[in-house]
N, C-alpha and C positions, 0 to 999 in steps of 0.2 A: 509483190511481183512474182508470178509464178515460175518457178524454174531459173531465176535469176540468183545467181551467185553473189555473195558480199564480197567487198572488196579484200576481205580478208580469205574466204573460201576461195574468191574466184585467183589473188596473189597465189595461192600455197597450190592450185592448181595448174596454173599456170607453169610453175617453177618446175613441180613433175613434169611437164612433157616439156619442157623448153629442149631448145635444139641447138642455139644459136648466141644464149644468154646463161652462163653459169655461176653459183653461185660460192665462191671459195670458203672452205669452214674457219678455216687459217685466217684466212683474212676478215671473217665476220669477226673472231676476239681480237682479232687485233685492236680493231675501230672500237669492240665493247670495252678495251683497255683502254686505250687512246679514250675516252667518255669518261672512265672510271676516275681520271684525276679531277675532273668536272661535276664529278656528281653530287660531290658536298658543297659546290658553289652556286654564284648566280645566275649563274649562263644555262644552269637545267631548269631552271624556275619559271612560273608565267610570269613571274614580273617581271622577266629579261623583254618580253615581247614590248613593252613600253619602257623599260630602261634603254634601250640599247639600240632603239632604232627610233631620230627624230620626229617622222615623218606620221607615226602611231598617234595615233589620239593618246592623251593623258590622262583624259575623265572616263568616270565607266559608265555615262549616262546612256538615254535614249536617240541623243545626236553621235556617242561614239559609236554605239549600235548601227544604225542608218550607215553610219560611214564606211562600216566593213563591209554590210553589205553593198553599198554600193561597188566600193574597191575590186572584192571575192565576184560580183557578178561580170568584171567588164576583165577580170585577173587570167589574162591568158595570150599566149603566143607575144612574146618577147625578142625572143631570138633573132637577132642581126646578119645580115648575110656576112658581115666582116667585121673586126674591130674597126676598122676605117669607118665604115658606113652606118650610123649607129643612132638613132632615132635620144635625143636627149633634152632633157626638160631641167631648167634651172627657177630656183625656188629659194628665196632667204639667203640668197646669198651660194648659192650651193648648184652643183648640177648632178643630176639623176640619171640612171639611163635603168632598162629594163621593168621590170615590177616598181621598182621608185619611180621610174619615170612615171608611172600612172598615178600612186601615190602623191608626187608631188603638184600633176596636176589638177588632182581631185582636189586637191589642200587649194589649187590659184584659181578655181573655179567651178561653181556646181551652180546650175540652173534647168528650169522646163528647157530642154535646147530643141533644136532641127539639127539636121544631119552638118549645117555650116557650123554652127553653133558648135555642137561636138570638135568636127574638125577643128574649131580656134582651141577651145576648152582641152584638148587634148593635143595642141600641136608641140610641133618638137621647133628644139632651139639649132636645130640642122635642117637640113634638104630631106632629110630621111624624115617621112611621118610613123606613126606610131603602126604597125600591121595591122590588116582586118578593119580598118577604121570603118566599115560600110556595117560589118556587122557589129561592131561594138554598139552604134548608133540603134539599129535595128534592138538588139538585146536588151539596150537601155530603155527602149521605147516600152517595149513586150514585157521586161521586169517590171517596170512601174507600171506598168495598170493591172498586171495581177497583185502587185503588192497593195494597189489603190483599192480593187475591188475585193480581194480576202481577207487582207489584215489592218486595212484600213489606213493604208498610206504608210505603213512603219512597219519593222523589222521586228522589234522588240514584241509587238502582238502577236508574230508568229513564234518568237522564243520560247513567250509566254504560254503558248502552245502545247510547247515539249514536256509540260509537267515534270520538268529539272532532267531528263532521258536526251543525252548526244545523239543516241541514234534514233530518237521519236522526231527528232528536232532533223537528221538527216534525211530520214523519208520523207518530213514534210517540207525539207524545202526540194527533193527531187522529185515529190508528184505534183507542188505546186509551179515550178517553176524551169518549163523545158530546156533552157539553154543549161540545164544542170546534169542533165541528164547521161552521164559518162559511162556509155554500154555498148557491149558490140560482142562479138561471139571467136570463141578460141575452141580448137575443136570440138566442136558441135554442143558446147555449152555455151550459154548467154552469161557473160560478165559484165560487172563492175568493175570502175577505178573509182568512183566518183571524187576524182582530183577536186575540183574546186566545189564543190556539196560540203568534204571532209577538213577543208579550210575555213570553207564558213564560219562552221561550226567549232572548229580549234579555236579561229579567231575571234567568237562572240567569245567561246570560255577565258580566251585572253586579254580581251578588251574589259570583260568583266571581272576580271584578275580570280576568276571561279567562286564569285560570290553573287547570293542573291540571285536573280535571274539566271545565273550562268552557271552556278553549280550543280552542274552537271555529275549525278552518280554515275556514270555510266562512260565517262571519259576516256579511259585506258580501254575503251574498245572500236575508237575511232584510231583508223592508221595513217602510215605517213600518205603524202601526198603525190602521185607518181606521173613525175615533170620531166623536164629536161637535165635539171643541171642534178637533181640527185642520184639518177646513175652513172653521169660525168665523174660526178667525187667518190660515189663507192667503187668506180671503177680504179680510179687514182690512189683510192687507198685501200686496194687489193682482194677487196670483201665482193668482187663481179668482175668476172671477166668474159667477153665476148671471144666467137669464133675466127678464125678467121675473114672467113667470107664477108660477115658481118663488119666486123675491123675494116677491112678493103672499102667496104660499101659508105663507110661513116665518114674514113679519113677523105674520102673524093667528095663528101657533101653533098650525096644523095639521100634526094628530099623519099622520107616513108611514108607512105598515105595514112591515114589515123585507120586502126582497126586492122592494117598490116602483121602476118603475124610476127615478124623482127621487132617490129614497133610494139606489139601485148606485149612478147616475152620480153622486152628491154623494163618497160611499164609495172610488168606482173613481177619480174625478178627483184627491180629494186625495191618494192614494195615488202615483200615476201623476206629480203636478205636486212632490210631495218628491222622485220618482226624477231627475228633470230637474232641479231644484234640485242635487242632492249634486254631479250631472254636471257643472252649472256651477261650483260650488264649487270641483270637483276642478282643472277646465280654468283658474280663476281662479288657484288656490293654486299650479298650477304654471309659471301664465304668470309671476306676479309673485316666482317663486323661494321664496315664505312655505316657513318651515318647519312643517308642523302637528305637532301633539302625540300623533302619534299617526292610523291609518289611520280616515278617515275615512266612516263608513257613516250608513245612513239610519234607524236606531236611534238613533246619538247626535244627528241632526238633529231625529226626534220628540222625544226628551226634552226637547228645548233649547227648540223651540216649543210644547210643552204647558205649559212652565215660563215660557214670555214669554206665551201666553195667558192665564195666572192671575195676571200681574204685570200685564198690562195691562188685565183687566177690565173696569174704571173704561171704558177708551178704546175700546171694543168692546161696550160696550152698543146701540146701534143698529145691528151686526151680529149677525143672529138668526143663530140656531145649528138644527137641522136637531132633531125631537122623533121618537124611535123607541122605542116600548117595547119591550126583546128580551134575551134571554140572551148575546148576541154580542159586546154592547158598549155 
């Protein structure tokens, strides 16, 4: 794509001209220390993505495959107007809310559906339905018959694709498949985030625990994912912090349109301020001789902080979170 920035050009570009969204050095090693006692364990590992979260498939086959992509294509706009009001799906015994809640309803049901069909397949165990359900429906339709028609019904064919390349395996699922497509323009250049493209793809190498199909040479060049709650938590732990004006605008729960530029530079910073993080990480773990568990990339750093954002919650309530309604994330 000509003139189109990678999600990594378009983050470190971003961060230069932000206005609005900064990125603290201080606070970037802090969090690369806060990681550093993790780095010799399980929690930086792919195989935390299946230890640690039920809801993951266990097997690394061709059904676990199908399953992330399903998950990754319909994986966006979560966010609850309130704790109160909160779209929740219960599953084994257990109740869900957010990204689980998809999770767990993709686990109570998957079929050829209609737009009803979705709606049951996807309903919530509250008043509140799941957001966007019109286009989730839509997407699912649109995704499976390109998948029907290119790769022949299955995921794994297009994997198989990437000749073992994360990011041959990224551009082919963003030119095959539009609702992937996470671009929009930051002064007068055309960016990438591809949030949910660069999950995919995390999530097939994680599913596949990076073996066979999934090992991917090229892994440490896919970045984190730039959502909602990962600039909530680096804001909370010091490594971004926004303007005022911004501040004002967050804490009153106005909604940013997608491609806003408050909305890039929140997107492009935290993206941008994990790449710097990993960097320190890396420069730490080697100064102090640690052995890690295993090479350390900015995938296993997302995961780790999206899973210390929902642990910590409770202690991040007066860090507002950024509200975008959009197909991206």
């Amino acid at each position: 794509m000509d003139g189109l920035l990678t999600p990594r050009e378009s983050a470190e570009f971003i961060a230069e001209n932000s206005r609005d969204v900064f990125i603290d050095s201080g606070g970037v090693r802090r969090v690369a220390e806060l990681l550093l006692a993790k780095a010799a364990g399980p929690e930086l590992r792919v195989v935390a993505w299946k230890a640690l979260h039920e809801l993951n498939p266990k097997a690394a086959d061709e059904a676990a495959v199908n399953w992330v992509f399903v998950t990754d294509t319909l994986n966006f706009s979560f966010w609850s107007e309130s704790d109160e009001h909160k779209c929740l799906v219960g599953y084994g015994g257990k109740t869900y809310s957010g990204y689980w809640s998809l999770c767990a309803a993709v686990n109570r049901a998957l079929d050829e559906v209609t737009l009803d069909e979705v709606r049951h397949i996807l309903r919530s165990d509250t008043d509140v339905p799941m957001p966007l359900i019109e286009e989730r429906h839509r997407i699912l339709n649109e995704t499976g018959k390109i998948l029907l028609e290119k790769f022949e019904g299955s995921f794994l064919n297009c994997v198989r694709k990437s000749d073992k390349s994360a990011q041959k395996l990224l551009h082919l699922v963003v030119e095959s498949f539009p609702s992937y497509r996470d671009v929009t323009q930051f002064e007068g250049k055309r960016i990438s985030l591809y949030k949910r493209a660069q999950i995919l793809v995390a999530d097939t190498w994680s599913v596949l625990e990076g073996k066979g199909d999934g090992c991917f040479k090229d892994i440490s060049r896919i970045t984190m994912f730039a959502d909602y709650r990962l600039p909530q938590v680096l804001v909370y732990l010091g490594a971004l912090k926004y303007s005022d004006e911004l501040l004002e605008k967050l804490l009153k729960g106005e909604v940013l349109s997608y491609g806003n530029r408050q909305e890039v530079e929140i997107r492009g910073c935290s993206l941008w301020c994990v790449e710097l993080i990993r960097d320190c990480l890396l420069e730490l773990t080697e100064k102090k001789g640690e052995k890690t568990s295993g090479e350390i990339n900015s995938i296993l750093l997302d995961y780790f902080l999206w899973d210390y954002a929902r642990d910590h919650r409770e202690d991040m309530k007066g860090i507002p979170f950024h509200r975008t309604r959009c197909i991206y994330y």
